[in-house]
VEXZA-425281 format. One record per residue (C-alpha): residue number from 1; residue in three letters; x, y, z. Coordinates in steps of 0.1 Angstrom, whole numbers. Example, Ala and Ser with C-alpha at 12.3 -4.5 7.8 and 13.67 -1.06 7.14 Angstrom:
<recs>
REC, 1, ALA, 123, -45, 78
REC, 2, SER, 137, -11, 71
</recs>
This chain:
<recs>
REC, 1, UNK, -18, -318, -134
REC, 2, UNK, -56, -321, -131
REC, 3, UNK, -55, -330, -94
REC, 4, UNK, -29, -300, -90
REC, 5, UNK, -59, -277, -107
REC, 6, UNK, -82, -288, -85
REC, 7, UNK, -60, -281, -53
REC, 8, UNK, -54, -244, -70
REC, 9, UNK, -88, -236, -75
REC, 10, UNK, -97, -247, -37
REC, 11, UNK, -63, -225, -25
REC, 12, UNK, -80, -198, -42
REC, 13, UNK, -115, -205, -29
REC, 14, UNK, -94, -201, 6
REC, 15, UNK, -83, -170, -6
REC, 16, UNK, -113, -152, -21
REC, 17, UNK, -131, -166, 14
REC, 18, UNK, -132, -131, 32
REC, 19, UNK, -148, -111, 3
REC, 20, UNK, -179, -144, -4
REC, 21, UNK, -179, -142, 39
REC, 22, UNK, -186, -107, 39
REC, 23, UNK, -215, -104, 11
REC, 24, UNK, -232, -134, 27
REC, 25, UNK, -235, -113, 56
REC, 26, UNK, -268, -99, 37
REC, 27, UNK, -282, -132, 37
REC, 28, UNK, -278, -132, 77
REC, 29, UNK, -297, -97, 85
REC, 30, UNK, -328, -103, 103
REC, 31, UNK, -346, -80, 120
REC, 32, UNK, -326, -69, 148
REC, 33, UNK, -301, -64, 118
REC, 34, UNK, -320, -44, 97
REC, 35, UNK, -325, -23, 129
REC, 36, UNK, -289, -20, 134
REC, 37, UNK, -287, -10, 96
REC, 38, UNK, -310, 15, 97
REC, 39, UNK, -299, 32, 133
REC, 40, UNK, -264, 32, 118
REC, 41, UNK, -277, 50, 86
REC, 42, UNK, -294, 75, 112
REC, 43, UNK, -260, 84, 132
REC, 44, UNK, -227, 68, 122
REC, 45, UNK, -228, 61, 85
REC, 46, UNK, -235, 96, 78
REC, 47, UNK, -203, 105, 92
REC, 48, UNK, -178, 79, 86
REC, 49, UNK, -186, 85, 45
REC, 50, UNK, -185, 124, 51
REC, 51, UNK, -152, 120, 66
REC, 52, UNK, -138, 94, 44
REC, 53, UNK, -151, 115, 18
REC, 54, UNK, -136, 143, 27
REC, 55, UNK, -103, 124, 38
REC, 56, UNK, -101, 110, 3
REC, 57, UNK, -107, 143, -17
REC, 58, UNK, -80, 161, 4
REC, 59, UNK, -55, 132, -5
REC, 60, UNK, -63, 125, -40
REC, 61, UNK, -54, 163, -41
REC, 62, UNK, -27, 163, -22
REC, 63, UNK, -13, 137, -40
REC, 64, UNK, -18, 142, -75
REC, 65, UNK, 0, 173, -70
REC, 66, UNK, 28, 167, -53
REC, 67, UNK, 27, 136, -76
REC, 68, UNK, 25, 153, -111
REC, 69, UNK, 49, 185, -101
REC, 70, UNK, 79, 158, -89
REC, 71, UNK, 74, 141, -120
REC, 72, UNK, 74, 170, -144
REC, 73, UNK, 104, 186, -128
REC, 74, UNK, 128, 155, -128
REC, 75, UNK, 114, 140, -164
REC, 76, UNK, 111, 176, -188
REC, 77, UNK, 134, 197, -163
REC, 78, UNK, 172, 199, -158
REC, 79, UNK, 190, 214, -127
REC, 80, UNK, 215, 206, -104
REC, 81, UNK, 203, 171, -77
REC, 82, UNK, 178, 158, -110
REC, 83, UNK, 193, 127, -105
REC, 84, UNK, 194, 123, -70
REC, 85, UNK, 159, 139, -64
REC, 86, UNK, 154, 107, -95
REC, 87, UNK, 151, 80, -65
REC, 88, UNK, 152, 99, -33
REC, 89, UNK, 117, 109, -44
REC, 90, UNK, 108, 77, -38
REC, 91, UNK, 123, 71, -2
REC, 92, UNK, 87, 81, 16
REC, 93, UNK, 74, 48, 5
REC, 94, UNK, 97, 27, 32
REC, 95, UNK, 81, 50, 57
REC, 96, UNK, 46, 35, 69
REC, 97, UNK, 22, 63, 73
REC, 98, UNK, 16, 60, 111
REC, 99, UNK, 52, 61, 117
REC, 100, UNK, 52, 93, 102
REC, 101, UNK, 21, 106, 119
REC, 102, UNK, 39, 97, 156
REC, 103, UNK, 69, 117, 145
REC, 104, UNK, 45, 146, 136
REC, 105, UNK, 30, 148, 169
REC, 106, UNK, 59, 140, 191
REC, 107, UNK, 76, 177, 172
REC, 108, UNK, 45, 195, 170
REC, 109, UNK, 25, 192, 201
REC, 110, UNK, 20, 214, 229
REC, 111, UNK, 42, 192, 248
REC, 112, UNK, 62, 190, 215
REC, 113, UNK, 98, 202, 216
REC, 114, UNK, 92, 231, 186
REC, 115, UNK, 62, 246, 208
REC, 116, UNK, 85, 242, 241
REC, 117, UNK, 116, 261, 221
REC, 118, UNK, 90, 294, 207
REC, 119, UNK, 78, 299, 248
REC, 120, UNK, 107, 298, 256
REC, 121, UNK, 123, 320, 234
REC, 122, UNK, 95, 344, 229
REC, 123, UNK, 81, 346, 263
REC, 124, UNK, 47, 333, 252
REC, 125, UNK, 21, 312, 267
REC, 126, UNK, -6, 284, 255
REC, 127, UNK, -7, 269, 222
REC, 128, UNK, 16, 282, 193
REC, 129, UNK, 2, 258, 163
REC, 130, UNK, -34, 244, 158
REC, 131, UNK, -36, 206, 169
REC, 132, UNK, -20, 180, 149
REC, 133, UNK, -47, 153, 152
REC, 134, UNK, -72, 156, 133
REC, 135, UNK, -82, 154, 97
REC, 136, UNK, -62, 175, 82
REC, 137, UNK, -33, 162, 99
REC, 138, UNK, -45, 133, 84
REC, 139, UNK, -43, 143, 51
REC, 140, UNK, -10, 161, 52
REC, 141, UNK, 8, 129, 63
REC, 142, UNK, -11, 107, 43
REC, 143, UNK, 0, 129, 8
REC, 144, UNK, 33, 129, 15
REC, 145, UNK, 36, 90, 24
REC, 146, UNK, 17, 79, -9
REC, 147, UNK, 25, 104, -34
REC, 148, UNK, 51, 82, -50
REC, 149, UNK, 25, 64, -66
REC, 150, UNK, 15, 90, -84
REC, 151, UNK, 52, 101, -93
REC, 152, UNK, 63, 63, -102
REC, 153, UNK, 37, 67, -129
REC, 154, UNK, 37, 97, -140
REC, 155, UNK, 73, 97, -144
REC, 156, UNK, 73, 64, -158
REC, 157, UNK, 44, 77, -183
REC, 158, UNK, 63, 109, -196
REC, 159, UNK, 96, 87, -197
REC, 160, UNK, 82, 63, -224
REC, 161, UNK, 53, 84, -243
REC, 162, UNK, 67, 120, -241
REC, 163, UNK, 98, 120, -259
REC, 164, UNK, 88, 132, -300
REC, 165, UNK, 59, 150, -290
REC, 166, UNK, 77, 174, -264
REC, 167, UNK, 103, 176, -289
REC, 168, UNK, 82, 186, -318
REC, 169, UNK, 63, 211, -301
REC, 170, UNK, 103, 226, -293
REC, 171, UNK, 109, 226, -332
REC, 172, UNK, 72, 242, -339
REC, 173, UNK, 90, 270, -311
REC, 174, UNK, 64, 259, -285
REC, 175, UNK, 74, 281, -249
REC, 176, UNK, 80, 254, -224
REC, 177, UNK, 52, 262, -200
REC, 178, UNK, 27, 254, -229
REC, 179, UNK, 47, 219, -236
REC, 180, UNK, 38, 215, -203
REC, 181, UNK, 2, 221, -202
REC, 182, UNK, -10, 207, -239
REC, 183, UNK, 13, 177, -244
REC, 184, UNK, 33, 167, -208
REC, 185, UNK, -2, 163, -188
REC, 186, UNK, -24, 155, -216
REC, 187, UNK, -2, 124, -217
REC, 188, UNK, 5, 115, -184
REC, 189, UNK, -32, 117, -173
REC, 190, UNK, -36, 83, -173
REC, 191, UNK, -8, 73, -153
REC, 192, UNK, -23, 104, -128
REC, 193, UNK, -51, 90, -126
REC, 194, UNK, -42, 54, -117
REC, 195, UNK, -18, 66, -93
REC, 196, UNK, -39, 87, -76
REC, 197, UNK, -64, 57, -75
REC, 198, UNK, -39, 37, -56
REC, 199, UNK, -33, 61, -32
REC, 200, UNK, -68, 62, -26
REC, 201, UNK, -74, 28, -18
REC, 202, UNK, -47, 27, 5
REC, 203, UNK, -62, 60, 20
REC, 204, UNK, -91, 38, 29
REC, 205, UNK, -73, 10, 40
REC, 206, UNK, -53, 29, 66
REC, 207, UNK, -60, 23, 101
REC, 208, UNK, -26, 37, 121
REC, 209, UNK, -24, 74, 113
REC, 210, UNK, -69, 75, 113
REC, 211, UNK, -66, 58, 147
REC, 212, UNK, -40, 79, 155
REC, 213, UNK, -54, 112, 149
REC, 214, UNK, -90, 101, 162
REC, 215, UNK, -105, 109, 124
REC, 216, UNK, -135, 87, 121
REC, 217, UNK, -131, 67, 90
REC, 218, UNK, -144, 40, 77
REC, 219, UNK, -119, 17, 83
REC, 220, UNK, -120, 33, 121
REC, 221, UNK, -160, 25, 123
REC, 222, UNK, -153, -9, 117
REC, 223, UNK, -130, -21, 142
REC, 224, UNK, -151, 3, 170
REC, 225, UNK, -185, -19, 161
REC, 226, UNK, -161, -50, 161
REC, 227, UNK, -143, -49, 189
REC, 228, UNK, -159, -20, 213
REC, 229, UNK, -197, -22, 202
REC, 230, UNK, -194, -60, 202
REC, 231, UNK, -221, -60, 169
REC, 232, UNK, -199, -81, 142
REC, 233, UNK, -227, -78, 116
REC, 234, UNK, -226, -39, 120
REC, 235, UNK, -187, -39, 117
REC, 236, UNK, -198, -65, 85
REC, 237, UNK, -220, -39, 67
REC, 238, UNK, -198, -11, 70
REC, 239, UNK, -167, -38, 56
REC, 240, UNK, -195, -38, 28
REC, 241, UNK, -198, -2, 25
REC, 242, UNK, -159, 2, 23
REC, 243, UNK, -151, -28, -2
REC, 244, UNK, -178, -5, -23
REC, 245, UNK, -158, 26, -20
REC, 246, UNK, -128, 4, -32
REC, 247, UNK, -141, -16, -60
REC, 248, UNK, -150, 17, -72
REC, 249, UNK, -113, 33, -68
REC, 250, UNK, -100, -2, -82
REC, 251, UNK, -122, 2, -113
REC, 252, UNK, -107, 36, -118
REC, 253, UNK, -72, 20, -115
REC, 254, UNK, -76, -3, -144
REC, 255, UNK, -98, 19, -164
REC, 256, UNK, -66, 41, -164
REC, 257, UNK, -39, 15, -168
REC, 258, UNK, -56, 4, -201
REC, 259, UNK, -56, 39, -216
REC, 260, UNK, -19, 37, -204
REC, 261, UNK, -14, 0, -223
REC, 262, UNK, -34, 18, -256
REC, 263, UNK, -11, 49, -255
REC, 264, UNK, 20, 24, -252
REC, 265, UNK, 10, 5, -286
REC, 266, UNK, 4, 38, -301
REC, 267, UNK, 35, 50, -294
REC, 268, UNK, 54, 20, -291
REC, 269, UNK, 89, 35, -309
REC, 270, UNK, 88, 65, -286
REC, 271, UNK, 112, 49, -258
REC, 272, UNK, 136, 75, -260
REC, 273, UNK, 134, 101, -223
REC, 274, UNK, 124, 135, -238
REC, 275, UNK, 154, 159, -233
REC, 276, UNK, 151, 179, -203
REC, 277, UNK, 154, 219, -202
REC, 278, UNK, 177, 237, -184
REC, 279, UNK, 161, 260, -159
REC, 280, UNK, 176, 286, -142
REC, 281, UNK, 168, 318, -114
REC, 282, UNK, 125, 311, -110
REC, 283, UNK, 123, 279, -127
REC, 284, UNK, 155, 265, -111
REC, 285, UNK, 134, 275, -71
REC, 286, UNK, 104, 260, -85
REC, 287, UNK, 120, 225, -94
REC, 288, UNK, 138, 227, -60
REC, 289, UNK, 109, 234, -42
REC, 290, UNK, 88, 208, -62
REC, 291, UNK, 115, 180, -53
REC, 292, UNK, 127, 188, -18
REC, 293, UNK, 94, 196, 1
REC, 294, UNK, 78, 159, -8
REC, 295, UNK, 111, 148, 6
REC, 296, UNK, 117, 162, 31
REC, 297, UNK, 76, 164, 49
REC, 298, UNK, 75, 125, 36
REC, 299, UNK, 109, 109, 45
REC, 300, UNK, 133, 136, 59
REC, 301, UNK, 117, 153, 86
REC, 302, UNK, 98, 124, 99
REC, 303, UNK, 130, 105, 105
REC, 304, UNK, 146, 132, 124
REC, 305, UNK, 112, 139, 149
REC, 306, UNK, 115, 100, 155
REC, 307, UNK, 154, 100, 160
REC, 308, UNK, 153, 122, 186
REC, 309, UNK, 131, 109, 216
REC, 310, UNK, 146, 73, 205
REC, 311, UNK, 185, 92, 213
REC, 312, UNK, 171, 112, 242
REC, 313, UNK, 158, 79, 262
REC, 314, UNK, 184, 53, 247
REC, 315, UNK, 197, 46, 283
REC, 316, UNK, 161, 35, 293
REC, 317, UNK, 152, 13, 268
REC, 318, UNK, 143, -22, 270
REC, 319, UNK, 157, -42, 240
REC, 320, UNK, 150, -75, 249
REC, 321, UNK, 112, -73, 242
REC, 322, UNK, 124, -53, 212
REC, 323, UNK, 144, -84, 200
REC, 324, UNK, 111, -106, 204
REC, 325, UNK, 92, -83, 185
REC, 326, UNK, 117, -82, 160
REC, 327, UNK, 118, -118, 161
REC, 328, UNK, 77, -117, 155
REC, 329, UNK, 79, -100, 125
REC, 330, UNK, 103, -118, 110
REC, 331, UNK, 89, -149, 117
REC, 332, UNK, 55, -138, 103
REC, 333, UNK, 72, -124, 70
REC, 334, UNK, 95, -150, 64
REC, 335, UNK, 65, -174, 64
REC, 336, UNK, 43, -158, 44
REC, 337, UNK, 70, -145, 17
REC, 338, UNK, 75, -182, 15
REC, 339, UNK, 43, -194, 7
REC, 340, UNK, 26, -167, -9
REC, 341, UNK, 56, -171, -33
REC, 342, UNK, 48, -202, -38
REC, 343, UNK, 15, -202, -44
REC, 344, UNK, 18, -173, -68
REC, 345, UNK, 45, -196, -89
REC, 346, UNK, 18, -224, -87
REC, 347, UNK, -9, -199, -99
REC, 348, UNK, 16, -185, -127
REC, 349, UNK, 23, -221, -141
REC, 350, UNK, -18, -227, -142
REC, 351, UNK, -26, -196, -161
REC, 352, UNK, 4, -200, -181
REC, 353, UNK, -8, -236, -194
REC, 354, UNK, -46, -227, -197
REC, 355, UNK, -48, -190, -201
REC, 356, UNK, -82, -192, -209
REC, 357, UNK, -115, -193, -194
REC, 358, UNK, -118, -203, -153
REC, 359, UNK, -80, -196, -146
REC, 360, UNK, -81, -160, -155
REC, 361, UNK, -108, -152, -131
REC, 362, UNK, -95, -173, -103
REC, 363, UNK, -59, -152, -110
REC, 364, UNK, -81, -118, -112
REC, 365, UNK, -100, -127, -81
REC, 366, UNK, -68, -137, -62
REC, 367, UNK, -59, -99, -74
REC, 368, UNK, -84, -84, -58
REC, 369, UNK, -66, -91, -23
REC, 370, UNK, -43, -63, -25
REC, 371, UNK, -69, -39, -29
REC, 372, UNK, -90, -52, 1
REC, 373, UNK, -85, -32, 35
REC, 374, UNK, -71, -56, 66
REC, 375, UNK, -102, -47, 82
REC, 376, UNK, -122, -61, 61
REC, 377, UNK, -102, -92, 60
REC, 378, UNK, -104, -96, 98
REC, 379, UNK, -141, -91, 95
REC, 380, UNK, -140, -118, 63
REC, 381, UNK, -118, -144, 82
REC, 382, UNK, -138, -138, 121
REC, 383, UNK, -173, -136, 111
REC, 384, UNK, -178, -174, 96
REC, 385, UNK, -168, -186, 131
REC, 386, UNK, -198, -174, 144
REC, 387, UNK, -219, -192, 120
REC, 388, UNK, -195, -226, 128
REC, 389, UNK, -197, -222, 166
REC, 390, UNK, -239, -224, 162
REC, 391, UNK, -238, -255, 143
REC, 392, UNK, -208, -269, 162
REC, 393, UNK, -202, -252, 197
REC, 394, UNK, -170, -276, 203
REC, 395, UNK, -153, -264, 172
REC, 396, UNK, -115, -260, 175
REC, 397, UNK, -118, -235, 149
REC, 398, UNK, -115, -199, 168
REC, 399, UNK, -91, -209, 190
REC, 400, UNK, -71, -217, 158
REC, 401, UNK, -75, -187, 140
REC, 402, UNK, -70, -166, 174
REC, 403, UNK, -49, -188, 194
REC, 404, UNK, -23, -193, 170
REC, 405, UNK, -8, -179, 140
REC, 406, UNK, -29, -196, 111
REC, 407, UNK, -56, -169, 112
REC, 408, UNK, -30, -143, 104
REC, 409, UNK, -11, -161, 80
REC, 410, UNK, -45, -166, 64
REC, 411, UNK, -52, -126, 66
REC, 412, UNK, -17, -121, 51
REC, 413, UNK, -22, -142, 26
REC, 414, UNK, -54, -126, 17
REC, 415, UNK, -39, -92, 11
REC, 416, UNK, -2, -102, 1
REC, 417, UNK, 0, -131, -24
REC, 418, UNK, -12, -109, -53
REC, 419, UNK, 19, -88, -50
REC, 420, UNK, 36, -123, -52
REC, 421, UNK, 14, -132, -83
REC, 422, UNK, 21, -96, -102
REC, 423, UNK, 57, -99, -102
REC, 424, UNK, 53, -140, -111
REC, 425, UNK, 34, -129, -141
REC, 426, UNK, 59, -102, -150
REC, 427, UNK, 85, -125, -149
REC, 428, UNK, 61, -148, -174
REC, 429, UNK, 54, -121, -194
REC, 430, UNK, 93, -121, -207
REC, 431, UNK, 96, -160, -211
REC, 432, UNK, 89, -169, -250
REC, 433, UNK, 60, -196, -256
REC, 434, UNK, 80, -206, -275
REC, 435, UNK, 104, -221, -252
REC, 436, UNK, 71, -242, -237
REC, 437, UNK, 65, -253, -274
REC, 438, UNK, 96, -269, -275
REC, 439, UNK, 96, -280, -242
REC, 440, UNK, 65, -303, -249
REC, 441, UNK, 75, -318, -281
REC, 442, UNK, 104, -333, -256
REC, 443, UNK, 80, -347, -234
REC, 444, UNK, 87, -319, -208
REC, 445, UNK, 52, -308, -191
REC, 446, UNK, 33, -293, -159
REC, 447, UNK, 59, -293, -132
REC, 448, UNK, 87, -308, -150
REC, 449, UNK, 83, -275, -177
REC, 450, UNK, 80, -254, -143
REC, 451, UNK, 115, -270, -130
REC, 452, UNK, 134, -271, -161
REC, 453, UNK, 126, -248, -180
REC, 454, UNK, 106, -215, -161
REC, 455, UNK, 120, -219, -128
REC, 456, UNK, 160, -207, -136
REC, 457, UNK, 142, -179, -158
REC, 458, UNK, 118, -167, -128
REC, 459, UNK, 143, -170, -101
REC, 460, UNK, 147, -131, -98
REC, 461, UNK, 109, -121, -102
REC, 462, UNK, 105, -149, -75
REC, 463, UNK, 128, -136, -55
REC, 464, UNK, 114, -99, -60
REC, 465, UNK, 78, -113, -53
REC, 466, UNK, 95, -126, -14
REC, 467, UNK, 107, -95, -8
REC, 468, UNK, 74, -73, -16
REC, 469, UNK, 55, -96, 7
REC, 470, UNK, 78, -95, 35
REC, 471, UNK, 83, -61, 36
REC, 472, UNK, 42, -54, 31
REC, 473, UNK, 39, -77, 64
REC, 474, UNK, 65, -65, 80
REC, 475, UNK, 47, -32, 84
REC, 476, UNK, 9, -44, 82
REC, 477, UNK, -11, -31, 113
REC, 478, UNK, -48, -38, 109
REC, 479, UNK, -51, -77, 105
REC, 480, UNK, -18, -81, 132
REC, 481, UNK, -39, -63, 160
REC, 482, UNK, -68, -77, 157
REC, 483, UNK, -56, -119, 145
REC, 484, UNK, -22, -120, 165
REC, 485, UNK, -19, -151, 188
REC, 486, UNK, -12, -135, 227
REC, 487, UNK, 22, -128, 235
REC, 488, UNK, 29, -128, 199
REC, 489, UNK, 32, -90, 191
REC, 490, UNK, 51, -76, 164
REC, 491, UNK, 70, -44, 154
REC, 492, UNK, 39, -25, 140
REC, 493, UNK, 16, -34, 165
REC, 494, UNK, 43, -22, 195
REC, 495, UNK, 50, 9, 175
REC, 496, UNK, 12, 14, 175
REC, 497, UNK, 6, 6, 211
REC, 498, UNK, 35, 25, 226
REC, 499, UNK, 25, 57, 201
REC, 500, UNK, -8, 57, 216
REC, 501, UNK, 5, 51, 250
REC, 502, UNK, 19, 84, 245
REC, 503, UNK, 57, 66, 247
REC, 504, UNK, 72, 78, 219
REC, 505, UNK, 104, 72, 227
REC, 506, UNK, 98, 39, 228
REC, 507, UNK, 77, 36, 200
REC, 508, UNK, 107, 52, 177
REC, 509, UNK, 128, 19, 177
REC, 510, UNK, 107, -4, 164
REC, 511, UNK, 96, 25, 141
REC, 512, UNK, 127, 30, 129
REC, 513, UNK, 134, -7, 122
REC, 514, UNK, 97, -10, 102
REC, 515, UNK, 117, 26, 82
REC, 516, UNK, 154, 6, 75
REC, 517, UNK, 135, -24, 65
REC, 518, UNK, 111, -6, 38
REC, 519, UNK, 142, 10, 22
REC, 520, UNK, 155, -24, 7
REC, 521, UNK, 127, -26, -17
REC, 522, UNK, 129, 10, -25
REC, 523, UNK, 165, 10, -34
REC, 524, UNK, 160, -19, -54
REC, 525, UNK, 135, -1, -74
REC, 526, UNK, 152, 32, -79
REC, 527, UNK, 178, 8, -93
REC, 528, UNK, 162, -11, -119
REC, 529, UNK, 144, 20, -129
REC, 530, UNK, 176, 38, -136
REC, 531, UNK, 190, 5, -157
REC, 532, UNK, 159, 5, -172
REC, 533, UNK, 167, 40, -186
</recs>
């Protein structure tokens, strides 16, 4: 098992690689970098944090509204569709965000089929709506696409913690608006606040609808000075500037999922779901609205505006390359659903034996992966060939990374294998130590007490664990377009292209297919949240 260790910790060395890569980078500067530093501070910087900053209030709004307001009507509220709005709520989370920005142009454009339909009914010329690309286009789609997190949570939140307290302040004769303000938010802040942190750091890492819509994020800067300005070290220092940003929003995160962990052991016998009120006339349109516009701007509509160039040029399209894209992607998350399972079941075993000390910061580092942008990780992985080539200009090395698909596999599993290792340790989490007690006083240790005894307990958080990374590669655009071997493209990456390319109609079917596959996961978990009630 000591051997075993030692190959874990040098796994997660490999794994942790991007993040030591990018903060030697400050090592590197000389001074032709410091220049470079100092012009970007003078022109771009300014700008790519005022829009990010800007791009990330609007969202953390927009999201913590639309968030909270779902939450509060389906969890305190009664009316008719509670339980279906329960899980359709969270149907915009199989959509990925650029799909839904290329079905929001391809309606609303000038060229757009709603613009066409008002001229020509109306008689009018020129433009009927403002232009969809830009920032706050941006921020629309990006609000509706991640404000599950912050319903998940909050929901979650007033499901466990809620229940005696909304029902006291109903026996003290407590209106229900003001059960609402002093004892329904009051509680669920925490879970508001983590949810809206997660939102935010996948705000940041978004490159498809930024791209898209020509805002000028971070995430945007970096792969311009990367792969248009040619300056690595400048895409390197603003990869610094946006791990910052997201350390930051990660910090938040946990700060706010240990309030939630010291509210649950205060309030541990409070499991009951606080029971709802029925609303009718107002209140009834209010939960309505509440519920059906996040639905329908974040799953709904989006659907439709992509369904409809796909059926208007079915005849013309090609599905051959189709099939090899599909082919791609499947290849690429079957792979890496593979190992980063395994490797997260590897990791689970080694912090479950030695829960103390080194193993809990490799695990927590490994954690970190999730949170990092796939910018940053291209920049992480690409930049240490540089400093290879100079000491070895034969090296096979790039041509490995690039011409083949170890470098992405590597970026994946960089990003992915902490989802792996989160639902691993859930699954640990409900395994008695008591069962490895008795194990070992058999004679049953390391992997012998992973075969026999954790491994037919773990099957299903394994098996959840494959899914999440599959589906999370399946629909990952930064580290694809930038690390995929030639010839080698994938569903995201032609749904990307052809959007750009102003093909739309050609873009919609691999859209669609990134859409059908994200809804396996997301019936699965408005499932188990409903058996779990």
């Amino acid at each position: 098992m000591r051997t075993t260790s030692g190959a874990l910790w040098l796994l997660g060395l490999f794994l942790v690689w991007p993040l030591l890569a990018i903060a030697a980078t400050w090592f590197h500067l000389d001074a032709a970098g410091w220049q470079t530093l100092r012009d970007m501070a003078d022109t771009v910087l300014p700008r790519y944090a005022a829009t990010s900053l800007w791009l990330c209030l609007g969202v953390g709004v927009g999201v913590a509204m639309i968030g909270t307001g779902a939450a509060l009507a389906v969890t305190i509220f009664d009316f008719p569709g509670r339980r279906f709005f329960e899980w359709a709520l969270l149907l915009p989370l199989a959509v990925p965000p650029y799909v839904v920005a290329y079905g929001y142009t391809d309606f609303l454009q000038f060229a757009g089929p709603l613009q066409n339909a008002l001229r020509a009914a109306f008689g009018l010329e020129g433009r009927m709506f403002p232009e969809v690309r830009n920032l706050g286009g941006a921020i629309w789609v990006l609000s509706f696409t991640l404000y599950p997190y912050v319903y998940l949570l909050t929901r979650t939140a007033l499901a466990e913690r809620a229940s005696n307290l909304l029902d006291a302040a109903a026996l003290l004769g407590a209106p229900w608006w003001r059960r609402l303000w002093q004892v329904a938010l009051p509680m669920a802040r925490p879970a508001i606040a983590a949810g809206v942190a997660l939102a935010l750091m996948e705000t940041l890492a978004d490159f498809g609808v930024v791209s898209y819509f020509g805002v000028q994020s971070f995430t945007a800067g970096i792969y311009k000075a990367w792969l248009a300005l040619d300056d690595r070290y400048a895409a390197a220092q603003l990869a610094t500037v946006l791990l910052a940003l997201v350390a930051l929003f990660l910090h938040i995160e946990q700060s706010a999922q240990k309030r939630l962990r010291f509210s649950s052991r205060q309030t541990a016998t409070l499991t009951q779901a606080p029971k709802p009120v029925r609303l009718h006339g107002r209140g009834l349109a209010l939960a309505w609205l509440a519920c059906t516009i996040p639905l329908m701007a974040g799953f709904v509509l989006p659907v439709l505006f992509m369904l409809r160039p796909l059926l208007g040029e079915w005849t013309q399209l090609q599905l051959a390359p189709f099939g090899q894209w599909a082919f791609n992607s499947l290849r690429l998350g079957l792979l890496t659903a593979v190992l980063a399972s395994a490797v997260a079941l590897a990791l689970g075993l080694l912090v479950r034996i030695r829960p103390q000390g080194p193993t809990q910061w490799l695990a927590r580092s490994i954690g970190l992966g999730y949170a990092v942008p796939g910018a940053v990780v291209v920049v992480g992985l690409l930049l240490p060939l540089d400093w290879v080539r100079q000491i070895w200009p034969e090296s096979p090395l790039g041509a490995l990374m690039t011409a083949t698909s170890l470098g992405l596999v590597w970026a994946y599993l960089v990003r992915f294998t902490s989802v792996a290792l989160q639902s691993v340790q859930s699954g640990y989490s409900r395994i008695p130590r008591s069962l490895d007690e008795s194990s070992q006083l058999l004679g049953c240790r390391g992997w012998a007490l992973l075969a026999r005894v954790h491994w037919p307990l773990l099957r299903r958080p394994v098996a959840a664990a494959a899914l999440l990374v599959f589906v999370d590669v399946m629909k990952e655009l930064p580290a694809t377009l930038v690390l995929r071997p030639f010839n080698s493209d994938t569903l995201a990456v032609m749904a990307y292209q052809l959007a750009r390319d102003e093909r739309l109609g050609e873009a919609a079917l691999p859209a669609l297919a990134l859409v059908l596959v994200g809804l396996v996961p997301v019936i699965l978990l408005s499932r188990t949240l409903r058996s779990g009630r």
